[in-house]
N, C-alpha and C positions, 0 to 999 in steps of 0.2 A: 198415321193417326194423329200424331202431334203436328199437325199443319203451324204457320205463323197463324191462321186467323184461330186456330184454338188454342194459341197461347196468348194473345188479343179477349179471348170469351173469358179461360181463364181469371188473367188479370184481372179484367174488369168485376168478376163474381169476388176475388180477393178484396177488391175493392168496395165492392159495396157489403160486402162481411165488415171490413175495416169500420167502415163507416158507421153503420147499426152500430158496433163496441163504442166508438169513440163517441157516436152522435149521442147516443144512452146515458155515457158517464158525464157528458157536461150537459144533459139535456136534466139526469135527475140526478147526480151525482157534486159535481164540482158546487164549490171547493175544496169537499172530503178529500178522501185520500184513496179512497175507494168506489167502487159501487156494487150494489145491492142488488142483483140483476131480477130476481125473484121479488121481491120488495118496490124496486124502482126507486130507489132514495140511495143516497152515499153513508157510507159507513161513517161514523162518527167516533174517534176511539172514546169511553168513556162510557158513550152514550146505546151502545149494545153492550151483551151479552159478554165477559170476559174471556177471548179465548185463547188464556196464556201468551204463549211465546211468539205464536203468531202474529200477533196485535202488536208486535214492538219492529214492524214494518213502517205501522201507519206514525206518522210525526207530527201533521195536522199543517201538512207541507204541500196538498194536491199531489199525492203521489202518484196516480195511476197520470196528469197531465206532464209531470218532470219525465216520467220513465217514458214515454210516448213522442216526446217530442223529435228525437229523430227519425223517427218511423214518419214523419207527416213532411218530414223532406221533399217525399213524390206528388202530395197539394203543395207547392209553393207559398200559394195564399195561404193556407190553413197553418205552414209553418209558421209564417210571419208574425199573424194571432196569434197565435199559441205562445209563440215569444214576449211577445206583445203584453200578453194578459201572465203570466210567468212574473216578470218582471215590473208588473204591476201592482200584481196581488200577492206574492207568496212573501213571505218572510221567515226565517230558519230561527230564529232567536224564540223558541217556542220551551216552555218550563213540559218537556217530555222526555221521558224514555226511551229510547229507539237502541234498535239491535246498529250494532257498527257495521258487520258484514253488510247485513241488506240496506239500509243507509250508502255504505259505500258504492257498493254496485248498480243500485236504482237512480240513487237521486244522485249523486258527483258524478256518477260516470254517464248519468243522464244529460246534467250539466254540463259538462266538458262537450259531451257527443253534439250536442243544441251548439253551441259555444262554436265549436269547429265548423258545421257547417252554416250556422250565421256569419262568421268569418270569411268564410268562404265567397259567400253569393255575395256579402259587400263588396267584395275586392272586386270581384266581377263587375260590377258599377250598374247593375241594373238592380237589384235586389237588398233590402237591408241596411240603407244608404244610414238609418237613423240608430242604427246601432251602434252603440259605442261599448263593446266589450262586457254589457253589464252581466251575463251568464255565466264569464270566469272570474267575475268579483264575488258573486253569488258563490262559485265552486269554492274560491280561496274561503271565503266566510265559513263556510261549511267544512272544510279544509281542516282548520284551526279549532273547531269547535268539535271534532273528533280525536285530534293529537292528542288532550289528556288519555285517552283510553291506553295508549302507549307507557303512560307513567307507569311501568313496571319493571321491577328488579329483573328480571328475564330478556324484556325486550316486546314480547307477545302482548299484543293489545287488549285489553276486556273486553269481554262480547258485549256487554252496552254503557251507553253513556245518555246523561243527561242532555238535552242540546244548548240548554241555560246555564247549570250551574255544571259541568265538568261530570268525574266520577268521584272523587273525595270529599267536595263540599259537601256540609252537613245538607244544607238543600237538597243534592242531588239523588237522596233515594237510594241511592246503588252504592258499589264500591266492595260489598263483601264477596264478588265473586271471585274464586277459586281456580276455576278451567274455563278454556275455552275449546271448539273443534278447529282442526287442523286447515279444514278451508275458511274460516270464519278469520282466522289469522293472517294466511296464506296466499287471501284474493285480494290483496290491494297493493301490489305493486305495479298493475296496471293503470289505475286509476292514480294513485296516488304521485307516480312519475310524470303521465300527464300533465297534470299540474304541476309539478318543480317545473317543469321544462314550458311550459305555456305563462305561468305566473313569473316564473324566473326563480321562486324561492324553493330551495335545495332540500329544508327542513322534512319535507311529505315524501319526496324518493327517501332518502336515508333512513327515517322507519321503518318504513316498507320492504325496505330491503335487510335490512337488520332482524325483522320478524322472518322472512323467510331465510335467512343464514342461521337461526337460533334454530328451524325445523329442519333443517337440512342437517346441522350439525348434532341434531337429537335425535336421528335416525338409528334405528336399528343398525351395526354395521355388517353385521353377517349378511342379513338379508337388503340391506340398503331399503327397507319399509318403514314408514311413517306410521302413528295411529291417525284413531281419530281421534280423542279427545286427550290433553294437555294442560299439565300446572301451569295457570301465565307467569308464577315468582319463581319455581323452581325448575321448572322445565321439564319437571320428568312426565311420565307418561300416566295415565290416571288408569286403574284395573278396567274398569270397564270399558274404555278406551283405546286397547292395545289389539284391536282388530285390525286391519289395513284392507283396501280393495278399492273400486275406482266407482263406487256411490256415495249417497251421504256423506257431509263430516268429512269426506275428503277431496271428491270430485274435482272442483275449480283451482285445487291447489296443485294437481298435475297440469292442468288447462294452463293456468300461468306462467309455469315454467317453461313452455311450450311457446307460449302469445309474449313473455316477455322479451324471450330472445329477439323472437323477430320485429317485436316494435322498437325494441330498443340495439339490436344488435350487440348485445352482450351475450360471449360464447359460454359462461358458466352456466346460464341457463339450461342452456343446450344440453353440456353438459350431465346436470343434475337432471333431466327429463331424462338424456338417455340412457341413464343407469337405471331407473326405474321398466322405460318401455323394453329395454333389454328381456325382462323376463314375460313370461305369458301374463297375459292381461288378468285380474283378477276379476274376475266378474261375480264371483264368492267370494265374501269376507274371509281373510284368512287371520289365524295369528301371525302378528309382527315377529316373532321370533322363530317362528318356525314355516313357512309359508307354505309347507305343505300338509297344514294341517285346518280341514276347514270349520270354521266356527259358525257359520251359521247355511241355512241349504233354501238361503232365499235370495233374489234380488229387485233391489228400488229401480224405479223408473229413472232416476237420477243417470243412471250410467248410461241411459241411450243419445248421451252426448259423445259417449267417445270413440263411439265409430268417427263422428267429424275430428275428434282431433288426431285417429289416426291417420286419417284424412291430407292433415297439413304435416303431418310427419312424411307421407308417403306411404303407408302402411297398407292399400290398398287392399290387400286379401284378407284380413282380420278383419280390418273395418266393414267390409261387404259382409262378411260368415256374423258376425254380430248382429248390423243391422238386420238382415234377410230373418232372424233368430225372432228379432223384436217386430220386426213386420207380420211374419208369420202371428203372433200373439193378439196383433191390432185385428189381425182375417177375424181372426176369433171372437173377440171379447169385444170389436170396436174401439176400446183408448186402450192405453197399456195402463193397467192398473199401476196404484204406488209403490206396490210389494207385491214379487210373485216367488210361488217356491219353483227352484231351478227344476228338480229331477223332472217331473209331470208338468209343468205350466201350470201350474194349479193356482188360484188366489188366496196369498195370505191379508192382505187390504185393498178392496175391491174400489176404493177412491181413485178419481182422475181430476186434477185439478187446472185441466188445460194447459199441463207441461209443453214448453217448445221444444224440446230437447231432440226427440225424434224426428220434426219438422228442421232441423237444423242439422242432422246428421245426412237426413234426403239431401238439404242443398248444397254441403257440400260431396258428397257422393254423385251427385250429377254433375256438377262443375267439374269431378275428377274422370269422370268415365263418359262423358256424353251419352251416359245408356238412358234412352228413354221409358226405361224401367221405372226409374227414379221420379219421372212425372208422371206415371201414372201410380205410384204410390205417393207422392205430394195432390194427385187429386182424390186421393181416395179419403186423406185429411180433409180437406176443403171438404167433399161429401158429408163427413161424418160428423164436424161439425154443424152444416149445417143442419143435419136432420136431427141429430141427440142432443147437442148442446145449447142450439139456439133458442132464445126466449123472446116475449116482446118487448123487454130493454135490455137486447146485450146479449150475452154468453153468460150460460149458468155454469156452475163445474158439475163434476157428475160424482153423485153421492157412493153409489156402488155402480159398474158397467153391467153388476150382474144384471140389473134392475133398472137401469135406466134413469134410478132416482135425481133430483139436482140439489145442488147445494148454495145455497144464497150468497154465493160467493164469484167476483170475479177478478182473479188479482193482477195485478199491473203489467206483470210480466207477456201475461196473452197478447195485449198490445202492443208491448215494448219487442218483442222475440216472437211472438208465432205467425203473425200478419209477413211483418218483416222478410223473414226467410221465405215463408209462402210465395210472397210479389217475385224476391229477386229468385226464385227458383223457374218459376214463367217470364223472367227478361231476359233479355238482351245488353249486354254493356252498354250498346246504344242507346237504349230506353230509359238506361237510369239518367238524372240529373248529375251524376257524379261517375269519378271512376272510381268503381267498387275494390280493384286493386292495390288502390293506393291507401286502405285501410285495413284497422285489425279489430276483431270482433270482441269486443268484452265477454263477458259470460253472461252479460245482460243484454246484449249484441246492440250495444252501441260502438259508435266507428270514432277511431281513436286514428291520427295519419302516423303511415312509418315517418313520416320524415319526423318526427319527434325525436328519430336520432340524429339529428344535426344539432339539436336542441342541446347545452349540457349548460346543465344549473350551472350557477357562479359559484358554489361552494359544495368541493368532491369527499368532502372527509367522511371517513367511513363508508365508504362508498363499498360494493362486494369486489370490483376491479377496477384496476386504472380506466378513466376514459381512452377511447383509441381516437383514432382522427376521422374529423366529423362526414367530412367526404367519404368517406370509406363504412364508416358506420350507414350511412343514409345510401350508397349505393348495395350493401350487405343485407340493408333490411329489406329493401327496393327487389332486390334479387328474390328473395326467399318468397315471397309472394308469388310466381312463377313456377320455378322449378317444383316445388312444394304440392302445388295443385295440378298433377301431370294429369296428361290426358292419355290415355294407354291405349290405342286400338285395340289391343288383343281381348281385353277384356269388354267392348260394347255389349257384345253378344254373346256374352257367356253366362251359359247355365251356374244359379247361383249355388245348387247342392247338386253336387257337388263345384266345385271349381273346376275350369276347364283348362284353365292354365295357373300353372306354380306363379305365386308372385313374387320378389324380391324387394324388401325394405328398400327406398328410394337413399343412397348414402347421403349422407350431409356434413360437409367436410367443413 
């Protein structure tokens, strides 16, 4: 069924979906930060409708072209521009508000991602010849103009900062916040090491990792669980807060421990992930101090990530029982809603806002199992956007799946992460422009290289372990990319309810 020439037709449909999205946002969009796919015009923050928390995305920074930029790797040309006009037009010195987390994951880790592979195609001497690094001076700017969020007694960063005036300057608006959530703290030691190790200054790992030893060390110890939500002066754990489970408010914060190890070859990582996956997955909030007690009998869309990173664990038989769970719900309803309650599959927020998450869990589930199960539930996405989602500028989200409704919204991520996964789920190693191995997925799936472990700042203090030796680190991390994504015959063909064969955690010594 899956012939090459129908992973060829594929492709090509991925592609010209890609295209509508991107062509839409710079046709009626740029140099918003958004677009307006119902509307055909770019979001403007200020200038619509205030919609809270949301809105401290947009920074008035071209956000959906920074988060896109390595997805356009597979047009050569189109990266070039893209770069091109980037580096042209944006400037970060903007008197705004923005959330730190999604700042860091969109736009730095967008930066970096553009940065590495511009890098790349210059060396190569056919590609990029006029590039002179300006995308990791852009990252360092941006870098530095986030570090105030870290001025706290704790360690834990503020969930936002001014991009102008810091968080304490009387200028800057902010400064009286109180908590933050556990992945909002907890996702930037990917991005954030990058840069040490690309720029050379030590200052952005040593945060980054200091906010994740403050949550690790403010764990529950009986149950070894994190919350969600956290004092950033005092550290303790906020009432509302003290749920734990692998959606919202905590998701990317297991992700990381997980992606850190292996981009960086640091065994604490590891470590700290493996006491956590030790116990059954929580796919119900539970209480942190008791975890066998459930607090809530719903689940986010947020968690159909982590079949993929049982994935890179090795965990193959969860991760299948999970996805096959979330699949089954997509037969149903077409997207996976934002909130569903567990017992019945029943809808408790009927919203879909074009999450990748599930489209990311298919590719690596097919990379692990060569079952071509997994492509045809990756085309079954492709289908479904095309017929629910798509509009005449772009991808609309969907207001309710009961309904079919759309929501005047298309946010960065769809092009940054669901196109993405899509393409490389219908390639071939050989088809890429790169080898896909030789990198590690943000949680905004921009590609970050292992060899980053060879890399080690000029300055280790405070660091969470001694550096080891860089050869060993960069062949440690080189390795884990392999073993990690096994390919298992036994399971091609197997019936997914039940399982047909017992599976065993893959060890990782």
């Amino acid at each position: 069924m899956h012939s090459p020439k129908c992973f060829i037709i594929y492709r090509e449909q991925i592609i010209e979906m890609f295209d509508h999205a991107y062509g839409s946002y710079m046709k009626y969009a740029y140099p918003a930060d958004e677009l307006m796919p119902l509307s055909c015009k770019g979001r403007v923050r200020g200038q619509e409708p205030n919609r809270g928390d949301i809105d401290e995305s947009l920074g008035k920074f071209s956000l959906t072209l920074i988060d896109t930029l390595d997805t356009l790797v597979v047009s050569l040309d189109e990266f070039e521009e893209a770069v091109r006009k980037v580096v042209r037009d944006i400037r970060l010195d903007n008197d705004v508000v923005v959330s730190v987390f999604e700042t860091n994951i969109r736009v730095l880790g967008g930066l970096l991602g553009a940065h590495v592979m511009a890098d790349l195609f210059r060396q190569q001497g056919e590609r990029m010849q006029w590039y002179r690094d300006e995308l990791l001076h852009m990252a360092k700017d941006l870098g530095h103009r986030l570090l105030p969020a870290f001025n706290t007694t704790s360690g834990l960063p503020y969930p936002k900062i001014n991009l102008r005036y810091g968080v304490l300057n009387p200028l800057s608006r902010i400064g009286t916040e109180t908590d933050t959530c556990t992945a909002c703290a907890g996702t930037m030691i990917l991005e954030f090491a990058a840069l040490s190790r690309l720029s050379g200054d030590s200052v952005f790992e040593k945060h980054a990792r200091k906010a994740l030893d403050v949550l690790w060390n403010r764990r529950q110890k009986e149950s070894d669980l994190v919350g969600t939500v956290i004092n950033i002066h005092n550290g303790e754990w906020i009432r509302r807060g003290k749920n734990s489970g692998v959606g919202a408010g905590i998701d990317s914060y297991y992700e990381y421990l997980m992606k850190a190890y292996i981009l960086l070859g640091d065994h604490v990582f590891l470590e700290r992930f493996n006491i956590y996956i030790s116990q059954p997955p929580l796919l119900l909030n539970v209480h942190m101090h008791n975890p066998t007690v459930s607090v809530r009998s719903w689940m986010d869309s947020l968690l159909a990530f982590f079949p993929g990173l049982q994935v890179l664990r090795g965990d193959l038989k969860p991760a299948i029982e999970t996805h096959e769970m979330l699949y089954q719900v997509t037969k149903q309803h077409k997207f996976l809603p934002e909130v569903l309650l567990y017992i019945n599959i029943l809808f408790h927020w009927g919203q879909h806002l074009l999450r990748p998450e599930f489209a990311e869990s298919t590719y690596y589930l097919y990379k692990a199992t060569g079952d071509h199960y997994y492509l045809r539930v990756g085309q079954s996405i492709v289908e479904k956007l095309n017929v629910y989602a798509r509009v005449p500028c772009g991808f609309a989200a969907v207001q309710d799946v009961r309904t079919g409704t759309h929501e005047d919204r298309m946010d960065s991520f769809f092009l940054a992460e669901m196109f993405k996964y899509l393409y490389l789920l219908f390639s071939e190693k050989s088809q890429l422009p790169i080898n896909i191995d030789d990198y590690v997925f943000t949680t905004e799936a921009h590609l970050l290289p292992v060899s980053l472990s060879t890399k080690q700042p000029p300055c280790q203090d405070n660091m969470t372990v001694s550096p080891q030796h860089n050869t060993f680190n960069f062949i440690l991390s080189m390795d884990l990319l392999k073993p990690l994504i096994v390919r298992m015959n036994a399971i091609k063909k197997c019936v997914r309810f039940p399982l047909c064969v017992p599976m065993q955690p893959v060890k990782i010594s």
